[in-house]
C-alpha positions as MATLAB code, in Angstrom:
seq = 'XXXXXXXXXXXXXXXXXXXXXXXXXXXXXXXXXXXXXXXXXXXXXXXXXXXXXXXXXXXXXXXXXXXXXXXXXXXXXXXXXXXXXXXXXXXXXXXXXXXXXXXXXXXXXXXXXXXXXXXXXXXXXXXXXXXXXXXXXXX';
ca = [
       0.000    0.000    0.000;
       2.853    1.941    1.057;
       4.369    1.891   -2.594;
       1.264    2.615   -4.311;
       0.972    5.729   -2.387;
       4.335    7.013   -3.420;
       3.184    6.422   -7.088;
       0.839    8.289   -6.873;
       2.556   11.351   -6.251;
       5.894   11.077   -7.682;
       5.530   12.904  -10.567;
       4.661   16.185   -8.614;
       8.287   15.666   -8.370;
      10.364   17.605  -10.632;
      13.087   15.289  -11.225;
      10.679   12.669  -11.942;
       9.196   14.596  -14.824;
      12.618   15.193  -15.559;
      13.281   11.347  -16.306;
      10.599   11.064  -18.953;
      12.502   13.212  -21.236;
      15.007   11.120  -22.457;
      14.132   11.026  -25.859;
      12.912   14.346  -26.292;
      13.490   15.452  -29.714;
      14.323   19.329  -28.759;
      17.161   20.086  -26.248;
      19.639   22.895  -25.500;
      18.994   25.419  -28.510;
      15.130   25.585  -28.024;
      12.916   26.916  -25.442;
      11.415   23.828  -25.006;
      13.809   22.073  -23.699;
      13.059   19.093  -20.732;
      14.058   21.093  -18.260;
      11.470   23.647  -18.802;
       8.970   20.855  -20.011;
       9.319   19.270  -16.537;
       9.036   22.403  -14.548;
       5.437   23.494  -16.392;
       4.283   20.127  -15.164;
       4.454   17.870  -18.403;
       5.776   14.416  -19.068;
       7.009   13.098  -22.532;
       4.747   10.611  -23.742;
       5.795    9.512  -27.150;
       4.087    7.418  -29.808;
       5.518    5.855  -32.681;
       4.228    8.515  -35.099;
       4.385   11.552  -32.869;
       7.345   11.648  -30.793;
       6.794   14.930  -29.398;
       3.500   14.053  -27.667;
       3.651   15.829  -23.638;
       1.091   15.692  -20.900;
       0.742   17.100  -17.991;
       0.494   14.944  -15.231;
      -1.783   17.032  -13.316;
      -4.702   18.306  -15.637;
      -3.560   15.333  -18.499;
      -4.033   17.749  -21.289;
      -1.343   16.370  -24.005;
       0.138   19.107  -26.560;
       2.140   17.938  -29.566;
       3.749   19.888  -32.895;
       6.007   21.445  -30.357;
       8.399   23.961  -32.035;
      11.584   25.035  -30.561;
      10.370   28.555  -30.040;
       7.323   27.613  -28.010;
       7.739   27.761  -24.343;
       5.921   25.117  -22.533;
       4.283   27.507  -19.404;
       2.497   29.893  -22.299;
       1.543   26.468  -24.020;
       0.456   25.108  -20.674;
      -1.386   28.055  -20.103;
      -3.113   28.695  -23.079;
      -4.159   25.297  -23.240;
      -5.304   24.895  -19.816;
      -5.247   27.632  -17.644;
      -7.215   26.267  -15.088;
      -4.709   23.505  -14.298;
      -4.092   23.184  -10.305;
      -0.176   22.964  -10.688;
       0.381   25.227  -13.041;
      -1.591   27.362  -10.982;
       0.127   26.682   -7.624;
       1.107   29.711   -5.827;
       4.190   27.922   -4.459;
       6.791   25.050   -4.688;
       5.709   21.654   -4.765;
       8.110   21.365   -1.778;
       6.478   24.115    0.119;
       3.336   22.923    0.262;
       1.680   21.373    3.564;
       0.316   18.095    3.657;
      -3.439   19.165    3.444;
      -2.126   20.833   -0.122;
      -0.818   17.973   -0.695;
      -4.147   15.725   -0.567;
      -6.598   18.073   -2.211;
      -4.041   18.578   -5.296;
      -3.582   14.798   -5.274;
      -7.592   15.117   -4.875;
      -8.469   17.073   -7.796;
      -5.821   14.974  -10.109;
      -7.542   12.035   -9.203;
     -10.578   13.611  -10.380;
      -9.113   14.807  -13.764;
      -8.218   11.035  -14.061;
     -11.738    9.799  -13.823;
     -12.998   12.443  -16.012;
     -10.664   11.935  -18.801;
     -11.284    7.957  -18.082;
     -15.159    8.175  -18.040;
     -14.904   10.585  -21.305;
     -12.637    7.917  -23.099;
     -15.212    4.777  -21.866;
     -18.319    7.095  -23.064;
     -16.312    8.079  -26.883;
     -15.601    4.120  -27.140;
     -19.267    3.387  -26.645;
     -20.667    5.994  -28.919;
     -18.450    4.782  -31.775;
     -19.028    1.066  -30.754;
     -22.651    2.181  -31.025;
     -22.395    3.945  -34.502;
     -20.898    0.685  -36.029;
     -23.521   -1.229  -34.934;
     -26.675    1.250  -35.530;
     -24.510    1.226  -39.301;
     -25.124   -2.974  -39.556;
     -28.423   -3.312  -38.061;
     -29.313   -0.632  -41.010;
     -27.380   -2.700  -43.179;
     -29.483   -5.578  -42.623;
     -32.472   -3.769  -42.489;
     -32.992   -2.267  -46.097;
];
């Protein structure tokens, strides 16, 4: 249980973040480089066909087409300015314990949004292929 819990909030650790970047395709001539990535709260989540794909771990909204000019807390922002870290009025390491929880709190609750919102897409399109044979049949 223990080990769970400090899953949970590792990556409001910076360094953690940090890690995720190894493959980042921009680096020390670009504004976007991990370091800064890390501090606006995302994590590099690649896929085969877009290997610039970031999320932040907090509010999970994922930005890709990153240029080396853009810098990652206007991106953040302007994507999702009501995002509990990036809105944090202090350090991660500053923050009490009760901060802690209701952060940890309201991520949880971006999770099962996002989750809920991906179960309910899956269903609608499950739905449309289906309505599409039935009508098949049908005429």
């Amino acid at each position: 249980m223990e080990a769970q819990m400090a899953r949970e909030f590792e990556l409001f650790i910076y360094e953690n973040r940090l890690k995720t970047f190894q493959d980042w395709p921009f680096n020390e001539d670009c504004v976007c480089t991990p370091e800064k990535m890390a501090k606006s709260g995302f994590i590099h989540k690649p896929l085969d066909n877009s290997p610039d794909v970031a999320m932040c771990f907090f509010c999970l909204k994922e930005l890709e087409g990153w240029e080396p000019e853009d810098d990652p807390q206007k991106e953040h922002r302007s994507h999702s300015s009501g995002c509990g870290f990036l809105n944090l009025k202090k350090n991660v390491e500053d923050l009490t314990v009760e901060e802690i929880l209701k952060l940890q709190k309201e991520r949880l609750k971006n999770i099962v949004t996002k989750s809920c919102k991906e179960g309910i897409n899956k269903f609608k399109d499950a739905a449309k292929v289906k309505r599409q044979k039935i009508l098949k049949k049908c005429s």
